[in-house]
C-alpha positions as CSV (number, residue, x, y, z in Angstrom):
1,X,33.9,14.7,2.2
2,X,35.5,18.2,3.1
3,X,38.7,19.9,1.8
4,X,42.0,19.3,3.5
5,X,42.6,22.6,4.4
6,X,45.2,23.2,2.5
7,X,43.7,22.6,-0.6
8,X,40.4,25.0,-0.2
9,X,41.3,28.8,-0.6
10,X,38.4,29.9,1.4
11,X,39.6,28.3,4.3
12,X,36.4,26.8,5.4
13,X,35.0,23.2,5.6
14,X,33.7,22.8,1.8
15,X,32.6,19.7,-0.1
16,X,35.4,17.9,-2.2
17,X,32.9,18.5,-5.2
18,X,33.8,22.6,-5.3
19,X,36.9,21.8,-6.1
20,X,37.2,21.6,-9.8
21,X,35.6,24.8,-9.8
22,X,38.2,26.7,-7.5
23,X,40.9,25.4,-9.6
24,X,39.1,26.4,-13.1
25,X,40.3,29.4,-14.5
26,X,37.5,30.2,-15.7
27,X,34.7,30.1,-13.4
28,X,37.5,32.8,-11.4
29,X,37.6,34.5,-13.8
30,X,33.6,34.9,-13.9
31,X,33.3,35.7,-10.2
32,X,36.1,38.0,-10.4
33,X,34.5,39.9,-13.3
34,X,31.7,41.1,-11.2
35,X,34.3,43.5,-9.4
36,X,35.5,44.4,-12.6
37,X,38.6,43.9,-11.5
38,X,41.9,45.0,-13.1
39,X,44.2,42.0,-13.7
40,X,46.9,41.6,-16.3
41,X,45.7,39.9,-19.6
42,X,47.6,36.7,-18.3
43,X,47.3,36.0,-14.8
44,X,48.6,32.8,-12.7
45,X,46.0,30.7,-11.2
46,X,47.4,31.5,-7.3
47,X,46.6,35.4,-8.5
48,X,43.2,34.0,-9.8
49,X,42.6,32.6,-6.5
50,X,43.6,35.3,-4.3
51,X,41.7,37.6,-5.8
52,X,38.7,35.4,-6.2
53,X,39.2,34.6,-2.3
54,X,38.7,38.5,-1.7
55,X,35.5,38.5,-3.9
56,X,34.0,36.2,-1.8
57,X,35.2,37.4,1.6
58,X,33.0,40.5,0.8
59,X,29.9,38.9,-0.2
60,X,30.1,36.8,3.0
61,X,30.6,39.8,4.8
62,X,28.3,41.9,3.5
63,X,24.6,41.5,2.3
64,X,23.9,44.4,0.1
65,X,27.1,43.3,-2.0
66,X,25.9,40.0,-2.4
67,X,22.5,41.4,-3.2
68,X,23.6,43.3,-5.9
69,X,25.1,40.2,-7.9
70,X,22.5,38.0,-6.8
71,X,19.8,39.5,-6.1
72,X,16.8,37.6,-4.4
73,X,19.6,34.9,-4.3
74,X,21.0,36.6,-1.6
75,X,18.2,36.2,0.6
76,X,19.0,32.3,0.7
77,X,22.7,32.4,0.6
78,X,22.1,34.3,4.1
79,X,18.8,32.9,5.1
80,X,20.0,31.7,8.8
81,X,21.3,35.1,9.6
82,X,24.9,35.0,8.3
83,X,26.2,33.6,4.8
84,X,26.3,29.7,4.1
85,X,29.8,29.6,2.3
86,X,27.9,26.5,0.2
87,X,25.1,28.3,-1.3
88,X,27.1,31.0,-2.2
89,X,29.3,28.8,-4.4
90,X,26.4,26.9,-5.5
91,X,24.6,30.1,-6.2
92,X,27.9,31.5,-8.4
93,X,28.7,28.1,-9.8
94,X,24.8,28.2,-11.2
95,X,25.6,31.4,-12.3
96,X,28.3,30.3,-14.6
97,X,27.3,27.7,-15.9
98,X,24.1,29.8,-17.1
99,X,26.9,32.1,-18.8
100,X,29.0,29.6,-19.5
101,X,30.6,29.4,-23.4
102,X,31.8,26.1,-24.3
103,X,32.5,24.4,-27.8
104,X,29.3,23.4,-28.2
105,X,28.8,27.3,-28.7
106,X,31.9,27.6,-31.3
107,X,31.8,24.4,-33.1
108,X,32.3,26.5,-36.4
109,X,35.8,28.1,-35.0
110,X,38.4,24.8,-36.5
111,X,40.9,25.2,-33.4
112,X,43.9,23.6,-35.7
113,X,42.9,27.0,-38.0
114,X,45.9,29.5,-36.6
115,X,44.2,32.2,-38.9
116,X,40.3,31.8,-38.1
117,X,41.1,31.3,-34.5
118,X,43.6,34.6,-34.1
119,X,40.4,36.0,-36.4
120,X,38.2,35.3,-33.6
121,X,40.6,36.5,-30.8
122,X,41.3,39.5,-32.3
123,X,37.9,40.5,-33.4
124,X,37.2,40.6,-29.6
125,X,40.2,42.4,-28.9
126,X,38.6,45.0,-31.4
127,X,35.4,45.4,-29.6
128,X,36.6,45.2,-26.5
129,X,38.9,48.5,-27.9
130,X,35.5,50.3,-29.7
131,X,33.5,50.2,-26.4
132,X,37.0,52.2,-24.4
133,X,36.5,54.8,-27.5
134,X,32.7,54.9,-27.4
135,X,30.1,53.5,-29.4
136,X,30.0,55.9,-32.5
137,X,33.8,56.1,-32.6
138,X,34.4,53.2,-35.2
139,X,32.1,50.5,-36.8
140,X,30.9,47.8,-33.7
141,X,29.2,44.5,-34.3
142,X,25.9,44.6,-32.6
143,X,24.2,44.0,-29.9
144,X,26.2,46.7,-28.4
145,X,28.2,44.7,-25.7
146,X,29.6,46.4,-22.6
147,X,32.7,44.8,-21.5
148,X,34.4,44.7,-18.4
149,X,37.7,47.3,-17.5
150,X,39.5,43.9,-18.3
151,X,37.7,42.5,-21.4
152,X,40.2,39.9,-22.4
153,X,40.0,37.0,-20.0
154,X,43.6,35.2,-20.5
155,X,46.2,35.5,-23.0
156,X,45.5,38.5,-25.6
157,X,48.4,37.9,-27.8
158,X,46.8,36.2,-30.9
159,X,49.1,34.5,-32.4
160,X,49.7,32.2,-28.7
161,X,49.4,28.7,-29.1
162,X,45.7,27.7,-30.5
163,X,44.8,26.0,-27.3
164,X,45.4,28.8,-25.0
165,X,43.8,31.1,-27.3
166,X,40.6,29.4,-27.4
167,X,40.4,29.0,-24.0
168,X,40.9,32.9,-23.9
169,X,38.0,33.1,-26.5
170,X,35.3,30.7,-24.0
171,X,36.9,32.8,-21.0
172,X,36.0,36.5,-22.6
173,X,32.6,35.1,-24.0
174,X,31.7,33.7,-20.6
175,X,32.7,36.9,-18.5
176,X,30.5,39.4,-21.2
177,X,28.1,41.5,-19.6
178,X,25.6,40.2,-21.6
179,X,22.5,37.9,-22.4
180,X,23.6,34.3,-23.3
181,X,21.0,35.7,-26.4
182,X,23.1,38.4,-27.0
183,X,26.5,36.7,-27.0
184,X,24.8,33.7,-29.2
185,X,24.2,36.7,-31.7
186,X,27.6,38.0,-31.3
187,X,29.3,34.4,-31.8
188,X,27.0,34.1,-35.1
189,X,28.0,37.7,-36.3
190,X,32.1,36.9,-35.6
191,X,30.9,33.4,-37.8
192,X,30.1,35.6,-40.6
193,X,32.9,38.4,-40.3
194,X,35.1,35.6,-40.9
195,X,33.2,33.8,-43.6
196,X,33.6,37.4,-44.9
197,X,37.4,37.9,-44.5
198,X,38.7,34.5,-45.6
199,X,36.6,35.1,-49.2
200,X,37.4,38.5,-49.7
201,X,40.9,38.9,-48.2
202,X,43.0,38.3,-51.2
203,X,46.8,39.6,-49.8
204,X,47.8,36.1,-49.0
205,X,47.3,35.1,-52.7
206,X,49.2,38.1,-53.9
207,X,51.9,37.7,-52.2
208,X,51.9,34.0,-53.2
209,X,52.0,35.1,-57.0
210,X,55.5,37.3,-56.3
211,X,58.8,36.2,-55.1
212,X,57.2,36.1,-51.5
213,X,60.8,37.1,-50.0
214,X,61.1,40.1,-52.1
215,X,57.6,41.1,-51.0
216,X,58.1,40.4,-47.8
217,X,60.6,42.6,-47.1
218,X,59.3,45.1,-49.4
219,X,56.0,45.4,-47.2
220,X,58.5,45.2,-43.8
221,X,59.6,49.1,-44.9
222,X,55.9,49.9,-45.7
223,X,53.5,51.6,-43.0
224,X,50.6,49.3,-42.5
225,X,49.8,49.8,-39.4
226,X,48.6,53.7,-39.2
227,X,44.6,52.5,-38.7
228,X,42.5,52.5,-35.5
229,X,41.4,48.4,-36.4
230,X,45.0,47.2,-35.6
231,X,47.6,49.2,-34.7
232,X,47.7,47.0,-31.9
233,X,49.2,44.0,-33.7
234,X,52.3,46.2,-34.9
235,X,54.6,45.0,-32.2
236,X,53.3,41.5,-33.5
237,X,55.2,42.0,-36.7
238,X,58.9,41.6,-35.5
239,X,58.3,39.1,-33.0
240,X,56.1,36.4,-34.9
241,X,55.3,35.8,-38.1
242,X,55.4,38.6,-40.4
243,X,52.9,37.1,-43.3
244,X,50.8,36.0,-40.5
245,X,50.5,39.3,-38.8
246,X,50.2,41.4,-42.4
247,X,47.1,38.7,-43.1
248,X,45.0,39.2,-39.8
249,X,45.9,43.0,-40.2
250,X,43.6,42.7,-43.7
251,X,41.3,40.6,-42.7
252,X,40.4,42.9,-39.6
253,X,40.5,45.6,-42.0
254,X,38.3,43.8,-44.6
255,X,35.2,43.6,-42.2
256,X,35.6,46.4,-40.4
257,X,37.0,48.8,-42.8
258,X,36.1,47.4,-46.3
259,X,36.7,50.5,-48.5
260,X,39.9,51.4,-46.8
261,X,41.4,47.6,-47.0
262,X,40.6,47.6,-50.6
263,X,41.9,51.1,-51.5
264,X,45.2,50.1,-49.2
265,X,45.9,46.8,-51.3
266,X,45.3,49.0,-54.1
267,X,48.2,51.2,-53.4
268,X,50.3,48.2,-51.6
269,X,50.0,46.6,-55.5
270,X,50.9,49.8,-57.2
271,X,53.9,51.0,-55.3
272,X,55.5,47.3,-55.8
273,X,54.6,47.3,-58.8
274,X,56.4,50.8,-59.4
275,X,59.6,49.3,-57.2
276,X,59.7,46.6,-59.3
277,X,60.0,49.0,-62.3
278,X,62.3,51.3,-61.1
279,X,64.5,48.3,-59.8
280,X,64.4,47.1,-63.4
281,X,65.2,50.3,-64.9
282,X,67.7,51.4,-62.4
283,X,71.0,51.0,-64.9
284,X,68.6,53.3,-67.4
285,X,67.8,56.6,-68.0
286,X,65.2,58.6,-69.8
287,X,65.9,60.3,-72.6
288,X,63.4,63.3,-73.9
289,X,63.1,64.3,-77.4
290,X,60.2,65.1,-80.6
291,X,59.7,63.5,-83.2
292,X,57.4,64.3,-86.5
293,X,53.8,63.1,-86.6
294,X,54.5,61.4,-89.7
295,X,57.9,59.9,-88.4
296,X,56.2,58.9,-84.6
297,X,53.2,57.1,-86.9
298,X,55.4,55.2,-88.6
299,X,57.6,53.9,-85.8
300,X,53.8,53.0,-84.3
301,X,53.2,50.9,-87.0
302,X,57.0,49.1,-87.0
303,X,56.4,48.5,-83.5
304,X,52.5,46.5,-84.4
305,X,53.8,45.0,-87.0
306,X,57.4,43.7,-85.4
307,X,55.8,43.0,-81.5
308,X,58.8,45.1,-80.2
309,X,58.3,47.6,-77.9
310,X,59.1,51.5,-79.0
311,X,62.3,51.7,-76.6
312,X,63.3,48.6,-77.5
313,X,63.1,49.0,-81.2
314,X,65.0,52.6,-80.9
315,X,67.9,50.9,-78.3
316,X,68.5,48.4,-81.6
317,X,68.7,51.2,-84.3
318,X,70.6,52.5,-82.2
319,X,73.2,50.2,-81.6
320,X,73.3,48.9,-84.9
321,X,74.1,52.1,-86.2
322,X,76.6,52.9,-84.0
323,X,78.0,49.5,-84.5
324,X,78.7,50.5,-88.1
325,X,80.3,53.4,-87.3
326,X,82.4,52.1,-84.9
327,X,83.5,49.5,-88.1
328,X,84.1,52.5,-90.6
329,X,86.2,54.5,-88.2
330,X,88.3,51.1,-88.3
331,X,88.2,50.4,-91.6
332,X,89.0,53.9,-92.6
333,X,91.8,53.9,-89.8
């Protein structure tokens, strides 16, 4: 059975069995990447198919080009003198599927996980941003892995629905230039970044242990987003979920960059901790003076002895002395 011809893209009598693959974003994807062609980061299917129509008008039309995808494959796609339209997608269909990343590669990745999945998006994102730099410019998971001009096959926003995103994960996998060994090795590698990140990111619990709305909006004011892992997801911060976005910020940072993620809680901690106190002791002032060794010992050992703290225990002497003198300027007036 052929295509009517309004349903084949090629234009040319085809076999009803091509077409779940002309209509699958990702084996379009796949062909398209051999161009490395520019497309957005979301592109319709009728783009997808347009420019997966000019791919293959220039293989049919052109030997060497198809030789240099296909190599000794070429010779049969064009072994009666001009290019058979069917081996050529049988030849690239074979070729996908041989590259082809499906669950049964990412069974670890829970898709109803919004965190490990945006994990997993993003930490493609990340190489995909390393290789543009250079290979020595920032810490890279190995094997080194070349990506395409557009490395991010689909949506790259990583806090999309969890359906599209994984089908952007299979997509970007799929289109590597790369071994299926090597992006085995790669998937098993993301597997332990995250195992890493989800043990060792501990943000989300301290912002649990606070007045999460204080901190919130506390960390909203605070530049967290001045590092080369994910200055990216800034934009992400007003237009999503702010916790979500602050989370995957650290646990990017926690594999990639785990000195500076702990030193940057460190100082996240401290300066709330210091807001807190100055919010606290904002109808307060301090008040400077010197006191005896004998007389400071002694107040040292009131303080043990009584629990209260020194200010404390000075703000009631204090006030109890000058609420006697306030009562013998009455009585004496």
């Amino acid at each position: 059975m052929a295509f009517k011809f309004s349903e084949n893209i090629l234009g040319v009598e085809l076999d009803i069995s091509y077409a779940k693959f002309l209509s699958d974003d990702g084996f379009l994807y796949f062909c398209i990447s051999f161009n490395n062609q520019r497309l957005q980061m979301q592109t319709e299917k009728h783009e997808l198919q347009y420019q997966f129509k000019k791919w293959a008008q220039k293989l049919i039309n052109d030997f060497n080009a198809c030789a240099e995808i296909f190599g000794n494959n070429a010779n049969i796609i064009f072994s009666s003198g001009f290019c058979d339209v069917s081996l050529l997608l049988n030849v690239s269909i074979d070729y996908y599927l041989s590259n082809k990343i499906g669950d049964e590669h990412l069974e670890w990745v829970d898709s109803k996980n919004e965190r490990q999945v945006s994990f997993v998006k993003s930490t493609l994102k990340y190489i995909s941003f390393v290789n543009q730099l250079g290979a020595n410019s920032s810490p890279i998971l190995t094997p080194q892995v070349m990506p395409n001009i557009n490395f991010i096959k689909g949506d790259d926003n990583p806090f999309s629905k969890n359906e599209t995103s994984m089908t952007t994960i299979k997509n970007t996998l799929t289109c590597m230039n790369s071994t299926m060994e090597q992006k085995n090795d790669l998937i098993s590698q993301i597997k332990i970044k995250w195992i890493i990140a989800s043990a060792e990111n501990n943000i989300s619990e301290w912002i649990a242990k606070g007045k999460k709305d204080q901190i919130t909006n506390w960390l909203k004011q605070q530049e967290l987003f001045t590092n080369t892992i994910s200055n990216w997801l800034s934009p992400y911060s007003v237009s999503h979920d702010f916790i979500k976005v602050i989370i995957l910020h650290f646990d990017l940072m926690t594999v990639f960059t785990p000195d500076s993620a702990k030193l940057r809680l460190k100082q996240l901690k401290q300066s709330w901790s210091q807001s807190k106190t100055r919010d606290k002791n904002k109808d307060n002032t301090q008040v400077n003076f010197i006191l005896p060794v004998k007389t400071k010992e002694k107040l040292i050992s009131i303080c043990a002895a009584t629990g209260v703290s020194r200010n404390k225990f000075l703000e009631g002497v204090i006030k109890d002395e000058y609420e006697k003198l306030k009562n013998t300027h009455k009585d004496g007036g």
